[in-house]
N, C-alpha and C positions, 0 to 999 in steps of 0.2 A: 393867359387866363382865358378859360373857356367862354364862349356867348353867355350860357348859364349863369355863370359866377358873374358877370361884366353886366347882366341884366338885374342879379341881386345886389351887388353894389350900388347899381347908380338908384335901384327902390331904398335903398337904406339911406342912403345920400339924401334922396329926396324925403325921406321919413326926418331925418335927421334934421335938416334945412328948413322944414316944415315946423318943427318941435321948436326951433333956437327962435324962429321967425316970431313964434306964439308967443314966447317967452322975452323976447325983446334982445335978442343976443344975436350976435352970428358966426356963418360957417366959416372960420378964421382958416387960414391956412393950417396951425395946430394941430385945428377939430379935422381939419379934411385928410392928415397924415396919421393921426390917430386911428381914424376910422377905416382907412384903407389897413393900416397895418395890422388891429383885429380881425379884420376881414382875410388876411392869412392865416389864422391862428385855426385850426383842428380841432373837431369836438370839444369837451370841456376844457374852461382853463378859469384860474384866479388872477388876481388882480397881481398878487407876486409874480405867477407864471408870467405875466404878462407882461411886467417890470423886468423881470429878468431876459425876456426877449429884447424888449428894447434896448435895451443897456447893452445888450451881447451884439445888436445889429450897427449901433448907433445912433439910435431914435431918441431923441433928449425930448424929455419929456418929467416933469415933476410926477411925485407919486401922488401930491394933492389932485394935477390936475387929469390927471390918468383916472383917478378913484372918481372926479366930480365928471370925468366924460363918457365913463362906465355906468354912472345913475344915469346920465343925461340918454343914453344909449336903451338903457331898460325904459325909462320915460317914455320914448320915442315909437317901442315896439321894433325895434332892432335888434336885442339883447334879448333875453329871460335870463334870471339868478334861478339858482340852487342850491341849495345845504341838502349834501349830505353827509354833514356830521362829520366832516374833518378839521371846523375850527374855523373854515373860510367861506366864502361864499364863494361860486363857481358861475361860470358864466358862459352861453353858448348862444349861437347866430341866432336868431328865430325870428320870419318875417312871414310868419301866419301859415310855416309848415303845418302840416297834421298833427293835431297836439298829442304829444306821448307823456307816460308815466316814467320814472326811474326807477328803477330796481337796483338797491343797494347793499350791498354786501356786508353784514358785520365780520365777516370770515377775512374776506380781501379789500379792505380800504379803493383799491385799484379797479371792483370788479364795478363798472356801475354801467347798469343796463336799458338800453330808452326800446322802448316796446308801445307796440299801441292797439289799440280793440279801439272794433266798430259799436260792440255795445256798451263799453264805458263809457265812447264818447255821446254816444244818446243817451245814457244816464245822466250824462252831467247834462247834456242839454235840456233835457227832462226835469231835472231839479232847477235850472236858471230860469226856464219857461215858467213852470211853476209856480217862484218864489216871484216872479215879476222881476226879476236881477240880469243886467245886461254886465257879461262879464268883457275885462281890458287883457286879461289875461289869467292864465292860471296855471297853477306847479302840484304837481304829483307826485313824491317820492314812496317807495316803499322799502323800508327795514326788512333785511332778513336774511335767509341762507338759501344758497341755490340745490342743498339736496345730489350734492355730487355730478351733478349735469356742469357740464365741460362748459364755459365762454367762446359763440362762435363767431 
């Protein structure tokens, strides 16, 4: 594992330890193999993909407590969800990256694309400034077709 990754782990770890502490729980052995093990997971995934890695690795792991350590995980500002419109909610690292939109493919279920602007994100900041609204987080998706332009 790179410096990199070994530096966002242990910010998550401590996001995470932070979240349970608030909450009056704690960072069980469980939650801290849980959380390492999404922490290998790739771009998008669902709670199934996820279940299914486990199982395939040998990671025991309930799918109740899989699915309550995924909300706890979103909670925490470790996680972000996403629907797009397959039936499941999707799930991906996010520890206060540059926030992007998802471009969604009605064409390819498979095609879904995280893109970011510099002026969307001052729009949004501009509307939060605005509205007096201090945001915890927020999801962008957009519906559509990509107009024959290749996935790079």
């Amino acid at each position: 594992m790179s410096q990199a990754n070994k530096d966002q782990l242990a910010l998550a770890q401590a996001r995470y330890a932070e979240y349970l502490k608030r909450n009056k729980m704690f960072l069980t052995r469980e939650r801290t193999s849980l959380l390492d093990f999404i922490f290998g997971q790739k771009g998008h995934f669902s709670a199934d993909e996820l279940l299914y890695e486990m199982q395939r690795t040998g990671l025991k792991a309930s799918r109740a407590t899989l699915y309550r350590t995924l909300y706890q995980l979103v909670e925490a500002n470790v996680l972000s969800e996403s629907d797009f419109g397959h039936g499941h909610t999707h799930y991906e690292i996010n520890l206060g990256d540059r926030p992007h939109a998802h471009l969604v493919s009605l064409d390819n279920r498979d095609d879904v694309r995280e893109v970011t602007s510099e002026k969307l994100d001052a729009a949004i900041a501009e509307l939060m400034r605005k509205e007096g609204f201090t945001p915890r987080r927020y999801n962008l998706q957009v519906f559509g077709s990509f107009a024959g332009k290749k996935k790079s």
